[in-house]
C-alpha positions as CSV (number, residue, x, y, z in Angstrom):
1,X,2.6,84.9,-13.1
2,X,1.8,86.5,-16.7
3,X,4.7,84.8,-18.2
4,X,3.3,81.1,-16.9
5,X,0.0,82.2,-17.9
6,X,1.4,82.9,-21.5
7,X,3.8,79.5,-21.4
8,X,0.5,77.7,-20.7
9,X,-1.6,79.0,-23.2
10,X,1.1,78.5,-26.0
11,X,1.3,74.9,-25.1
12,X,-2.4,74.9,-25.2
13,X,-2.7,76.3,-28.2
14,X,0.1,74.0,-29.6
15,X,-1.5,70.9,-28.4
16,X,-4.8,72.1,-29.4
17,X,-3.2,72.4,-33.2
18,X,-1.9,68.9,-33.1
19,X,-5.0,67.8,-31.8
20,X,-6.5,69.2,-35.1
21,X,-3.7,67.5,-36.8
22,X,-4.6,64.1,-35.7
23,X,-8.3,64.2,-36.2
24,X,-7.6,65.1,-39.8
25,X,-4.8,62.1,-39.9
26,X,-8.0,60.1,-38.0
27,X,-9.9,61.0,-41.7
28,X,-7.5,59.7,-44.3
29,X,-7.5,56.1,-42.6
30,X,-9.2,53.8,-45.4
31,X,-10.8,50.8,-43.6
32,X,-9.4,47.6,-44.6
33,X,-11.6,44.7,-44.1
34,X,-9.7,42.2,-45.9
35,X,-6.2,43.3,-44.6
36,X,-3.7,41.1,-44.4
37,X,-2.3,39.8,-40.7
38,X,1.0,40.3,-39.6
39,X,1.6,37.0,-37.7
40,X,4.6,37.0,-35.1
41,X,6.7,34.9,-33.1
42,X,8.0,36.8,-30.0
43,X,10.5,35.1,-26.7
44,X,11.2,37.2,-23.8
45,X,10.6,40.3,-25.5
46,X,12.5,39.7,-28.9
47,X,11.0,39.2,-32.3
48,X,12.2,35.8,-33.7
49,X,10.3,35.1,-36.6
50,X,7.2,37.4,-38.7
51,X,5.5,36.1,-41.7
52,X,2.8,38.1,-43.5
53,X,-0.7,36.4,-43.8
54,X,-3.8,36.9,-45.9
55,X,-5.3,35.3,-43.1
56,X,-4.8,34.2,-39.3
57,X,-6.1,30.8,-40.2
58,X,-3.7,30.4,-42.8
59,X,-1.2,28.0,-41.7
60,X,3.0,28.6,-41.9
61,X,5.7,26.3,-41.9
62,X,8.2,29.0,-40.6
63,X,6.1,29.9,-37.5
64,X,5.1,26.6,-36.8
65,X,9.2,25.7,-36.8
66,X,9.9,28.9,-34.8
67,X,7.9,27.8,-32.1
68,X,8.7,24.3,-31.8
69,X,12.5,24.7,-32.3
70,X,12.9,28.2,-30.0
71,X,9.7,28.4,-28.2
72,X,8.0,31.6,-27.8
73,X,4.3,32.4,-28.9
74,X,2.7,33.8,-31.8
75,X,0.9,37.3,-31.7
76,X,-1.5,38.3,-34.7
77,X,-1.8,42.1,-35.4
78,X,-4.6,42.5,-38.2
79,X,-3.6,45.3,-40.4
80,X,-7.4,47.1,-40.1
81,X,-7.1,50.3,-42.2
82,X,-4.2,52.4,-43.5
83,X,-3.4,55.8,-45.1
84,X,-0.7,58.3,-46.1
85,X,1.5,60.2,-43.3
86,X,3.6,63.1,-43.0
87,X,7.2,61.8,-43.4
88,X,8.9,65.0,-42.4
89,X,9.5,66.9,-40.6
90,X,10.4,64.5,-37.8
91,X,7.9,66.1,-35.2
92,X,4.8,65.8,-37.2
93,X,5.9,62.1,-38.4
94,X,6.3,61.5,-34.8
95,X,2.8,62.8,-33.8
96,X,0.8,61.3,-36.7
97,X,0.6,57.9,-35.1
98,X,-1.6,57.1,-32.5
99,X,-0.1,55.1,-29.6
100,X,-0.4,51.9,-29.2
101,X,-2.2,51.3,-32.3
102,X,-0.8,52.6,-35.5
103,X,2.7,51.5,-37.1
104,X,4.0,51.7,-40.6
105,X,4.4,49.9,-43.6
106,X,8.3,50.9,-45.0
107,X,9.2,50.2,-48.4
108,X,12.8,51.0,-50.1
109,X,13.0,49.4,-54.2
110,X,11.1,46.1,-54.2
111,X,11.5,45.6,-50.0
112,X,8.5,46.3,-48.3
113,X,8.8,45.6,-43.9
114,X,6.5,46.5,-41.7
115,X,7.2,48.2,-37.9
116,X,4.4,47.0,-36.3
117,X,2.7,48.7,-33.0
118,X,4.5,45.8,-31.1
119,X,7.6,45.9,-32.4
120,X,7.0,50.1,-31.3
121,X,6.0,49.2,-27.7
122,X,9.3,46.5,-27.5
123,X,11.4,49.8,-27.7
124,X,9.2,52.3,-26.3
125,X,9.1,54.6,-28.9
126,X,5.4,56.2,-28.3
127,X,4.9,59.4,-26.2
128,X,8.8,59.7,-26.3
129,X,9.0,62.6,-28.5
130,X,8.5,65.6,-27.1
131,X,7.1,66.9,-23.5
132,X,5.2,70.2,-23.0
133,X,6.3,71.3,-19.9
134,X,3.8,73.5,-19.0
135,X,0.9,71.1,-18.9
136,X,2.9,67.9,-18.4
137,X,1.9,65.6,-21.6
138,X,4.3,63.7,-23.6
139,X,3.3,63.4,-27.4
140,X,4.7,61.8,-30.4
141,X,7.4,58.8,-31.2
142,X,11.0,59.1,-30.1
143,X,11.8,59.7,-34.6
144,X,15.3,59.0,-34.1
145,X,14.1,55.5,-32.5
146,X,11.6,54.7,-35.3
147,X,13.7,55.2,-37.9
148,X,16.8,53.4,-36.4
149,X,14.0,50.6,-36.5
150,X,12.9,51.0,-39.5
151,X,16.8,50.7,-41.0
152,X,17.0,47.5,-39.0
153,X,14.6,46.2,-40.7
154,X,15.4,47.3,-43.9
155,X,19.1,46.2,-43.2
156,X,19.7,49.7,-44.4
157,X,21.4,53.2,-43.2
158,X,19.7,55.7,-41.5
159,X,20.2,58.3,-44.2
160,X,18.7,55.5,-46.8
161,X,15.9,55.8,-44.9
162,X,15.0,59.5,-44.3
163,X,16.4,59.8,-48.4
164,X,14.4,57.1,-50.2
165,X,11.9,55.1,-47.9
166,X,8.4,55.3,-48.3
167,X,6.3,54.8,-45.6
168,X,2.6,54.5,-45.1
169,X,0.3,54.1,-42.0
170,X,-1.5,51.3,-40.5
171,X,-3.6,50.8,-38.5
172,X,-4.1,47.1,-36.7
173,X,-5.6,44.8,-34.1
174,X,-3.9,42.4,-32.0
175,X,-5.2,39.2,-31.4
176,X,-3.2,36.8,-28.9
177,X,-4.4,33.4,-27.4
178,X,-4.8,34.3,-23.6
179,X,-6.4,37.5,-23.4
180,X,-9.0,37.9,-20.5
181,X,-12.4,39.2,-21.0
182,X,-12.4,43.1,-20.0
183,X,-14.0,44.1,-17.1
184,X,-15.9,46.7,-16.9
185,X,-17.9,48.8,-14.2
186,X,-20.8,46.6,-14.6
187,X,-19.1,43.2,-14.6
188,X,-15.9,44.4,-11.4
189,X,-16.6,42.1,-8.5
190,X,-14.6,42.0,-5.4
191,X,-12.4,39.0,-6.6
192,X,-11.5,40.4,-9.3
193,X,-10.0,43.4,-7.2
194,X,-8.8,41.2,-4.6
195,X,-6.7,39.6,-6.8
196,X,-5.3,42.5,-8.8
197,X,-4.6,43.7,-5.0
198,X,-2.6,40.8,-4.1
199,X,-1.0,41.0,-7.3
200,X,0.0,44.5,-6.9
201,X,1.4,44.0,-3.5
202,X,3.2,40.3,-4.7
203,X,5.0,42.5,-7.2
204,X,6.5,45.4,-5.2
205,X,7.2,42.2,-2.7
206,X,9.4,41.0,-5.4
207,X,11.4,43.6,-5.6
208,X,12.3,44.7,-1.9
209,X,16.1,43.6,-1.4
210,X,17.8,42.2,2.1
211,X,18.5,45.7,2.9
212,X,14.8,46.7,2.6
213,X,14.9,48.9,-1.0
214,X,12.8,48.6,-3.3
215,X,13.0,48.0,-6.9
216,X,12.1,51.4,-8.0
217,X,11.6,52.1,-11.4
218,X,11.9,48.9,-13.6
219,X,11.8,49.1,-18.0
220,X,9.1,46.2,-18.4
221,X,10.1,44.9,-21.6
222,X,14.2,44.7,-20.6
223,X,13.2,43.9,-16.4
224,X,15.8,46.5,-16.3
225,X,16.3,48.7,-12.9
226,X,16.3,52.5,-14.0
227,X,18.3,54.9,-12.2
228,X,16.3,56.7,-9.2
229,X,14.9,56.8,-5.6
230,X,12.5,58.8,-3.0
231,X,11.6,58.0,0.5
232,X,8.4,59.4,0.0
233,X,7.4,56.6,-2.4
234,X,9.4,54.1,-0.7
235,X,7.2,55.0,2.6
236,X,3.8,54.6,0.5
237,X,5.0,51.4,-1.5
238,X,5.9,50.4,2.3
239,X,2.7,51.3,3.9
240,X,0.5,49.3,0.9
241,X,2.2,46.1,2.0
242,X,1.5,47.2,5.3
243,X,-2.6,47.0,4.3
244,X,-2.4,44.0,2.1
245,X,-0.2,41.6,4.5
246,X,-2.7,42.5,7.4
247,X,-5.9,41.9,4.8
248,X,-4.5,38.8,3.0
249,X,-2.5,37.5,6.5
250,X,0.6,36.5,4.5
251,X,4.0,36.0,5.6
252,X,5.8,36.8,2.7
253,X,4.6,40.4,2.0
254,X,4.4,40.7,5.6
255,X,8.0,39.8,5.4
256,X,8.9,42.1,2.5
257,X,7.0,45.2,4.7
258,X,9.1,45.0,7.8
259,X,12.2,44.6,5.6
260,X,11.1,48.1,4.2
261,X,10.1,49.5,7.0
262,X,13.5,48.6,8.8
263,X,15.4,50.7,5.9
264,X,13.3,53.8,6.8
265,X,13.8,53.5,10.5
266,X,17.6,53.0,10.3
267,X,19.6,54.3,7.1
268,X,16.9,56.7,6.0
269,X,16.7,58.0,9.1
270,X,18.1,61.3,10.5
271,X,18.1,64.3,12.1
272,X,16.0,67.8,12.5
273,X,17.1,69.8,15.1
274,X,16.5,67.7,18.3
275,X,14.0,65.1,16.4
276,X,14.1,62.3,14.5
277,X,13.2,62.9,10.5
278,X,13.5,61.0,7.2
279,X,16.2,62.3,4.6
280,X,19.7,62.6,5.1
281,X,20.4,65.7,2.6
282,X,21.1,69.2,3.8
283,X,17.8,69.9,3.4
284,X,14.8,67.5,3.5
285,X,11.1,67.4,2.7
286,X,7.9,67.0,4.9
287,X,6.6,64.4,2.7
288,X,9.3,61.8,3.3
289,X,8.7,62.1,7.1
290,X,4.8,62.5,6.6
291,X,4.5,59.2,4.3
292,X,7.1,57.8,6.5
293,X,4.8,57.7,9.5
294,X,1.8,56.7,8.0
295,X,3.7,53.9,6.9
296,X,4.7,53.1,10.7
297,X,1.3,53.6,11.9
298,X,0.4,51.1,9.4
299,X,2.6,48.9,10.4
300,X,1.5,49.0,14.1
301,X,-2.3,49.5,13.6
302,X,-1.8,46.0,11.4
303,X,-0.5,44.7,14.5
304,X,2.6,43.7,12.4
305,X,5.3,45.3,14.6
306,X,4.2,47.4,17.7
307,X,7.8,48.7,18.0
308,X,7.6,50.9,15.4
309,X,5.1,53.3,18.1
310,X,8.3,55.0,19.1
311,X,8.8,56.1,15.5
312,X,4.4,57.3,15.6
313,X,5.2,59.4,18.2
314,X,8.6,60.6,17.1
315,X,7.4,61.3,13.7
316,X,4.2,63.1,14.9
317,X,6.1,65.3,16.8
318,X,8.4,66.2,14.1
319,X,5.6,67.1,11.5
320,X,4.0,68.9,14.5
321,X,6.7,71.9,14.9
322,X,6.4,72.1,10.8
323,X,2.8,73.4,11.4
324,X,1.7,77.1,11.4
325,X,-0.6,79.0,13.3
326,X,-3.1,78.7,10.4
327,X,-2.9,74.9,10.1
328,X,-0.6,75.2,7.1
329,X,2.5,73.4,7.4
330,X,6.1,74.4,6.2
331,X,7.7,72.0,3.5
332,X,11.2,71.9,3.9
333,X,13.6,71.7,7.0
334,X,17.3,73.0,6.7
335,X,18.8,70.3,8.5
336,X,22.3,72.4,8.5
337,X,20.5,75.5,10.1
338,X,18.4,73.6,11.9
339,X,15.3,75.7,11.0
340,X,11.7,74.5,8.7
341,X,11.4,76.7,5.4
342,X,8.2,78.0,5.0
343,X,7.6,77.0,1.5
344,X,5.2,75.2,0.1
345,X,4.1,72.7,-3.0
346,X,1.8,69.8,-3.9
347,X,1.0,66.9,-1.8
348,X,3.1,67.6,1.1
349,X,0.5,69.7,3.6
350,X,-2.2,66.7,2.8
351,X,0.0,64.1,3.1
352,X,1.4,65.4,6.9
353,X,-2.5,65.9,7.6
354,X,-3.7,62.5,6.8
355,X,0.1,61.5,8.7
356,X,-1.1,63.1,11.9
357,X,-4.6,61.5,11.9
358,X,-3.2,58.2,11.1
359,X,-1.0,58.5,14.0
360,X,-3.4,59.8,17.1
361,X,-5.2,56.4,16.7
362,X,-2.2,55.5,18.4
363,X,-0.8,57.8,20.0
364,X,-3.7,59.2,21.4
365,X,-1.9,62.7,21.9
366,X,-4.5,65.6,21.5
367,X,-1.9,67.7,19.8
368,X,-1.6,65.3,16.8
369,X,-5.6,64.9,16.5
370,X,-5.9,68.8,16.9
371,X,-2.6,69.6,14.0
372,X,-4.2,67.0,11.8
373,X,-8.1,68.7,12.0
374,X,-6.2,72.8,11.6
375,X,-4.6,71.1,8.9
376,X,-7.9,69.5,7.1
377,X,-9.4,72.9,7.9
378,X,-6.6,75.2,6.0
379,X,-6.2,72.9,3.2
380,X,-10.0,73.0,2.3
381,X,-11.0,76.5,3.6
382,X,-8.4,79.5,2.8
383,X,-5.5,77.5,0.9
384,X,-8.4,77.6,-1.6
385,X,-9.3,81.1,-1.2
386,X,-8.2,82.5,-4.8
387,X,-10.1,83.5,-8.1
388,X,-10.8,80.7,-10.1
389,X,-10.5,77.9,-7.2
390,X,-14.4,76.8,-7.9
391,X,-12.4,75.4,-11.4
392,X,-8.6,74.3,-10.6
393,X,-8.9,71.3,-7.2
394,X,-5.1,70.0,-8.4
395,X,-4.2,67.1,-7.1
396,X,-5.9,66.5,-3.6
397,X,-6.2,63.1,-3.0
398,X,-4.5,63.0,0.0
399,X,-6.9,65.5,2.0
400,X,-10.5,63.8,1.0
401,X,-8.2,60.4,2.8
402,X,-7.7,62.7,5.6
403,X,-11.1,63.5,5.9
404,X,-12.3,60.4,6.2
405,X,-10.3,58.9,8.6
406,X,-10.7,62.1,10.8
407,X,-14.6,61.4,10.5
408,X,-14.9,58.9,13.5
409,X,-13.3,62.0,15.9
410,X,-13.1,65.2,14.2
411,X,-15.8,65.4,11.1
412,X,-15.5,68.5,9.0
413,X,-18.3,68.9,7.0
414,X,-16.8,71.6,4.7
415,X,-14.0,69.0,4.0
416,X,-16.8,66.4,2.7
417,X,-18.6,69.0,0.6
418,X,-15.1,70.1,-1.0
419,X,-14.1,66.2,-1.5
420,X,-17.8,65.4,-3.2
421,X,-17.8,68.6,-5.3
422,X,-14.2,67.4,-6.4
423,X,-15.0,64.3,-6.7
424,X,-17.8,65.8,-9.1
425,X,-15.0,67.7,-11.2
426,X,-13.0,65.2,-11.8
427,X,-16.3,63.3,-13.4
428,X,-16.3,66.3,-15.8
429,X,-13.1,65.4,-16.7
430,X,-13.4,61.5,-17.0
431,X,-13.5,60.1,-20.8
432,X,-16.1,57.6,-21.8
433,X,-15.6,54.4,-24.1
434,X,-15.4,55.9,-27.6
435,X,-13.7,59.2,-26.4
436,X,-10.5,58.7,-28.2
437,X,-8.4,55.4,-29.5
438,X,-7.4,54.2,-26.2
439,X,-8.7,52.3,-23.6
440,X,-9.7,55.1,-22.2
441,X,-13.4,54.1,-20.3
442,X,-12.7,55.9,-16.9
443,X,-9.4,57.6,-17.7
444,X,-9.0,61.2,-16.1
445,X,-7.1,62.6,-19.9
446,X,-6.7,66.2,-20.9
447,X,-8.2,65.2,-25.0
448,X,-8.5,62.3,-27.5
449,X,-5.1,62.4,-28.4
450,X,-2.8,62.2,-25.3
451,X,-2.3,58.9,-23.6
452,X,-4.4,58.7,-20.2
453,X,-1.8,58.4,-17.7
454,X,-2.9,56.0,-15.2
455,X,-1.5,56.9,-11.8
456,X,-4.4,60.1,-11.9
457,X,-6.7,58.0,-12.0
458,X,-5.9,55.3,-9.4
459,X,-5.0,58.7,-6.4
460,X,-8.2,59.9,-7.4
461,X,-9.9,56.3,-6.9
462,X,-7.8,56.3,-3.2
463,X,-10.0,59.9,-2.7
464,X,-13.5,58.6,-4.2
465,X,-13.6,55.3,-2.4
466,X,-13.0,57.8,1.0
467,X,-15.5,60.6,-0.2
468,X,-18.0,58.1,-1.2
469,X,-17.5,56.3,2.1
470,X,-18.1,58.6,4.2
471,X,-20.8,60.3,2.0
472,X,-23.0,57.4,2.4
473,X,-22.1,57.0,6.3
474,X,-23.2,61.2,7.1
475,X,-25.7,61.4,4.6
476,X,-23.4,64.4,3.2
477,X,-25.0,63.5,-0.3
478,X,-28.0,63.3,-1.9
479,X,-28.2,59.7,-3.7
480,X,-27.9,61.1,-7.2
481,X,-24.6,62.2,-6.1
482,X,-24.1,58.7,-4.4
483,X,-24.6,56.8,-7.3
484,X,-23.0,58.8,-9.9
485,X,-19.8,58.9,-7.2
486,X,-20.0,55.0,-7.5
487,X,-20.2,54.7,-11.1
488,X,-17.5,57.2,-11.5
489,X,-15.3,54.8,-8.9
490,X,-16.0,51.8,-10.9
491,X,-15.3,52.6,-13.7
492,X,-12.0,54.1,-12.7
493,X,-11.0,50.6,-11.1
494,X,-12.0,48.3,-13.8
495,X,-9.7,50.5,-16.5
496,X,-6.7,50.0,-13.9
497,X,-7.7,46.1,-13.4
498,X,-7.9,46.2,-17.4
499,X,-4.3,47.9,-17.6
500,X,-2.5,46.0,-14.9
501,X,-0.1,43.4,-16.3
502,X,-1.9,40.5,-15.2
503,X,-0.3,39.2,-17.5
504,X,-0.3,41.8,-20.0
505,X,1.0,41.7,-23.1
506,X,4.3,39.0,-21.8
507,X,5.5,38.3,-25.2
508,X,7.2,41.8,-25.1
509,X,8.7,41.4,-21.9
510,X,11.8,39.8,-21.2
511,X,10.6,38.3,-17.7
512,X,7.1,38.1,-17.5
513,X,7.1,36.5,-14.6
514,X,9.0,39.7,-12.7
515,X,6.6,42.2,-13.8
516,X,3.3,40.5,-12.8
517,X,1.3,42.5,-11.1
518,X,2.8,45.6,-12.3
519,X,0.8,48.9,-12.7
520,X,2.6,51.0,-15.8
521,X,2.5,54.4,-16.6
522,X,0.2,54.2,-19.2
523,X,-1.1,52.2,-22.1
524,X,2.2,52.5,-24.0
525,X,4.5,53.6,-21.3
526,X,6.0,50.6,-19.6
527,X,8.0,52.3,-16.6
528,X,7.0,50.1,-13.7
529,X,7.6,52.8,-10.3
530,X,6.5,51.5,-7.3
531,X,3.8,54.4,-6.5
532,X,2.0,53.3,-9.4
533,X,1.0,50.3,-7.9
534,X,0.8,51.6,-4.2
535,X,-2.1,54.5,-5.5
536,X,-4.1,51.9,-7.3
537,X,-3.4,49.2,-4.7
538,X,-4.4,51.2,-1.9
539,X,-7.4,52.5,-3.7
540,X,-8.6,48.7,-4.1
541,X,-7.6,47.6,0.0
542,X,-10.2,50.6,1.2
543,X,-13.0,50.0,-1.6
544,X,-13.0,46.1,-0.5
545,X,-13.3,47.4,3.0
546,X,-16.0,49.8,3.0
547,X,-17.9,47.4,0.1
């Protein structure tokens, strides 16, 4: 315990001293309001042509030729302020540019090139350099990345560069010719999150095969497949199509669902002793069987294949003999020894609570109502019992979902109060407009200088649109609470309607039209997994419900 205690407080104190770092780089940027524009032609995610203007106005034979001979379309980045920076060592060059909006100006003799944020995101080169473990953040350029691309451009050697190239950093704005108007807490409507929910659920359509898999992890600016799979987020991605094909009544996603669905039921599908579970390794987790039937009880609550009860009940059962006395439920089963493990971690007890109460609306079995409300009870009552648990609510947005769907049959209100009083940490923890460099305006982000990831936020939305929900429903809140719940939702749903590439920026992407709809990892991280899109999706399917 001590020795995690001490990793986490050197990590803190190490991010805390390149925090200062950056906020000092922040004061040597000299505003540039005559800068001049950086004017580039990209196609399918490659740079084809760059020419350096003293103003976007100014007209350029070679673009105008680029794009009427290759195609492709032409992307302005304003160089808005610059300053010096830290060329070695590599770590603090690597951490002395803010993502997503800084690059470099590289001169060698006479040749002066300039790496441009875009040309950085193309390669995706920000928060690539170094992870703390301890608290999870990424900072910092991949070096050895930059400064291959910064010899590419200089048609030089790497050594040239780290030996005689100067660089300096800019700062810029992009300006391209079909950006949307951002939406913002005030202006979200329901189309607007109709649309990104059809779009989310179109995308992860896309990508489900004959044989039911899903595209897992894709690279957006290649469209490349990345190495990888879970059942657990296989089962979720499957259970969002599940919501939107019922809500949108459309064949094709209803289509891509059952496809899905089918894999789980047949080659995911195993054995746990006597009953039927998800996994086929030695041993295998409660959340693939827990996510796997809420999926089915999607499926046939949607009324888009009733055979899939068999599976409900199956399924229920399983997670069922997992339970403890105390309501908590064991997280792994040795499939060899046929015997649970009673060990626990993240997500799993939630997830097989929310499972259960899923399932008795169809099973109708007492036993899986009754394992579902011992399981809401531990999770908020003594699985919380520990010094310092008023402060640390990790990442439970699977129970304050359970809670609300057990509302109708078995209400707890100790599980509302602890889902409104987390709902009322995390708004401690949510940064404003202004709040750092990014577009950060309902971000859930651990300081100014990490990236917001963006999957936090859209779990936590899937747990506000519940708490607020039911909230509103008990009167479990007075309606200070109520509306500073609602703000604290919208503005968590416009910044993932504002991130979600619809288009997004498509010049850098090699198939634009194969990662519509997408939800990335971040700002400036461009991994496409399919949970990304199933949190904020789902998030969006209940708040149009309940709105």
């Amino acid at each position: 315990m001590l020795r995690s205690v001490a990793r986490f407080l050197a990590a803190y104190f190490f991010a805390l001293a390149v925090a200062v770092l950056i906020i000092h780089r922040e004061a040597s940027l000299h505003p540039l309001p005559q800068g001049d524009v950086i004017a580039s032609v990209w196609k399918e995610g490659q740079l084809i042509e760059r020419v350096v203007l003293a103003d976007a106005r100014q007209h350029d034979a070679r673009l105008e030729r680029a794009v009427s001979e290759r195609g492709g379309e032409i992307v302005f980045e304003k160089i808005v302020a610059d300053g010096p920076i830290l060329q070695s060592p590599p770590v603090v060059l690597g951490i002395s540019l803010v993502a997503g909006h800084d690059g470099l100006r590289a001169t060698l003799g006479d040749k002066t090139v300039y790496v441009t944020p875009d040309d950085i995101l193309s390669r995706q080169l920000y928060d690539h350099g170094f992870k703390i473990q301890a608290i999870a953040i990424s900072l910092g350029l991949d070096t050895d990345g930059l400064l291959a691309l910064i010899a590419e451009k200089l048609q030089t050697s790497r050594q040239d560069v780290e030996e005689h190239v100067s660089l300096r950093r800019i700062r810029v704005e992009r300006h391209r010719g079909d950006e949307r108007p951002p939406i913002t807490a005030a202006t979200l409507t329901r189309d607007d999150v109709r649309e990104a929910v059809v779009a989310y659920a179109q995308y992860l359509a896309r990508g489900v095969s004959s044989e039911g898999r899903f595209r897992y992890t894709v690279n957006a600016p290649t469209n490349q497949e990345l190495p990888g799979y879970d059942w657990p987020r296989h089962s979720g991605a499957t259970f969002f199509l599940a919501q939107v094909a019922s809500m949108t009544h459309d064949a094709g996603l209803a289509s891509a669902c059952t496809r899905a669905a089918a894999l789980l039921r047949g080659a995911a599908l195993s054995k746990c002793g006597d009953l039927p579970c998800v996994g086929d390794e030695p041993v295998v987790n409660l959340g693939s069987s827990a996510l796997a039937l809420l999926a089915f009880a999607e499926i046939v609550d949607r009324n888009i294949d009733p055979s899939y009860r068999t599976q409900v009940v199956e399924l229920a059962h399983f997670l069922r003999t997992l339970q403890r006395p105390d309501g908590e439920f064991m997280h792994e089963y040795n499939r060899i020894a046929s015997r649970p493990i009673d060990r626990q971690g993240l997500y799993y007890s939630s997830e097989a609570t929310l499972a259960l109460a899923r399932a008795y609306s169809i099973t109708h079995d007492p036993a899986d109502l009754d394992a579902a409300a011992r399981g809401l009870r531990n999770i908020v009552g003594p699985a919380w019992s520990f010094f310092g648990d008023k402060y640390y609510f990790g990442e439970e947005h699977w129970t304050c979902q359970a809670m609300a769907v057990l509302w109708p049959t078995a209400p707890d209100p100790k599980a509302l109060d602890f889902c409104v009083r987390w709902q009322a940490y995390g708004r401690k923890l949510q940064q404003q407009e202004g709040d750092s460099s990014f577009d950060a305006d309902g971000a859930i982000g651990v300081g100014p200088v990490v990236t917001p990831r963006l999957t936090p936020v859209a779990s936590r939305c899937e747990a506000a649109v519940a708490t607020l929900d039911i909230a509103k429903k008990s009167g479990g809140a007075s309606p200070a609470e109520l509306a500073a719940l609602d703000l604290q939702l919208r503005r968590a749903l416009a910044l993932l309607l504002r991130q979600q590439f619809r288009p997004g920026p498509q010049h850098l992407f090699k198939s634009p039209a194969d990662v519509y709809g997408a939800m990335p990892g971040s700002e400036v991280d461009w991994e496409l997994r399919i949970d990304y899109a199933q949190h904020a999706g789902s998030a969006m399917v209940h708040w149009l419900e309940v709105n």
